[in-house]
C-alpha positions as CSV (number, residue, x, y, z in Angstrom):
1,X,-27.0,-5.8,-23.9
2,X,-23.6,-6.3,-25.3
3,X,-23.3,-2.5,-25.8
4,X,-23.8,-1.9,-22.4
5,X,-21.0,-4.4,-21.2
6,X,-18.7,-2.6,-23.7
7,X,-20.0,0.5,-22.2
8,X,-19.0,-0.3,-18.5
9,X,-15.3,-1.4,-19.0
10,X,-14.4,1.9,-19.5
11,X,-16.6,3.0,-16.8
12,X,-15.1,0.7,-14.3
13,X,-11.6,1.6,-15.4
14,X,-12.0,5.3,-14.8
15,X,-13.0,4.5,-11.2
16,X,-10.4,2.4,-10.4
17,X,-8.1,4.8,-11.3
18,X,-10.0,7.3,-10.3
19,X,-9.0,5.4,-6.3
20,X,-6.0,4.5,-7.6
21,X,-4.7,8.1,-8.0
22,X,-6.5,9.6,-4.9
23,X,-4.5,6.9,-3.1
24,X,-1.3,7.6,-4.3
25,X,-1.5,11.0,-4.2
26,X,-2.2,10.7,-0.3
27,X,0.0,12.6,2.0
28,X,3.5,10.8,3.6
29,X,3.2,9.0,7.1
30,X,5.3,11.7,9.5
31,X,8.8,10.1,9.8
32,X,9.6,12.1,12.8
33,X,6.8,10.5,15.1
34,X,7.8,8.6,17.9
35,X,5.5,5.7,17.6
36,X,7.0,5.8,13.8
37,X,10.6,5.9,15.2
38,X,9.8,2.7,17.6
39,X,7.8,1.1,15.0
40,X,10.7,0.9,12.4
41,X,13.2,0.0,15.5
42,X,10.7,-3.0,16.2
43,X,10.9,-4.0,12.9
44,X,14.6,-3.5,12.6
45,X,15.1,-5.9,15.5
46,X,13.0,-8.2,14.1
47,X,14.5,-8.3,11.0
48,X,17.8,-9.1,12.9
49,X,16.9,-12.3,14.6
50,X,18.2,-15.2,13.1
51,X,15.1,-17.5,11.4
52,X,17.3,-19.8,9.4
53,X,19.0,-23.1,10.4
54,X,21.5,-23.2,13.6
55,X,24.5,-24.7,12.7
């Protein structure tokens, strides 16, 4: 039995990084989409607003 758990670490390693590298190798999101464009100007606008203390 202990054989077989020193059998699956490796197993379950390759998978992982078996997902792992099919996720990073995925294609870019489009930059030049519109809903992109207004997504990143929502988030630029939010990012300006003041969250801290008012003096």
């Amino acid at each position: 039995m202990a054989v077989l758990a020193w059998l699956s670490i490796p197993v379950v390693a390759g998978v992982l990084a078996a997902v792992w590298a099919t996720w990073a190798a995925r294609p870019p999101r489009a930059t030049t989409d519109p809903s992109s464009l207004a997504e990143h100007e929502r988030f630029r606008a939010a990012m300006e607003r003041s969250t801290g203390a008012r003096d």
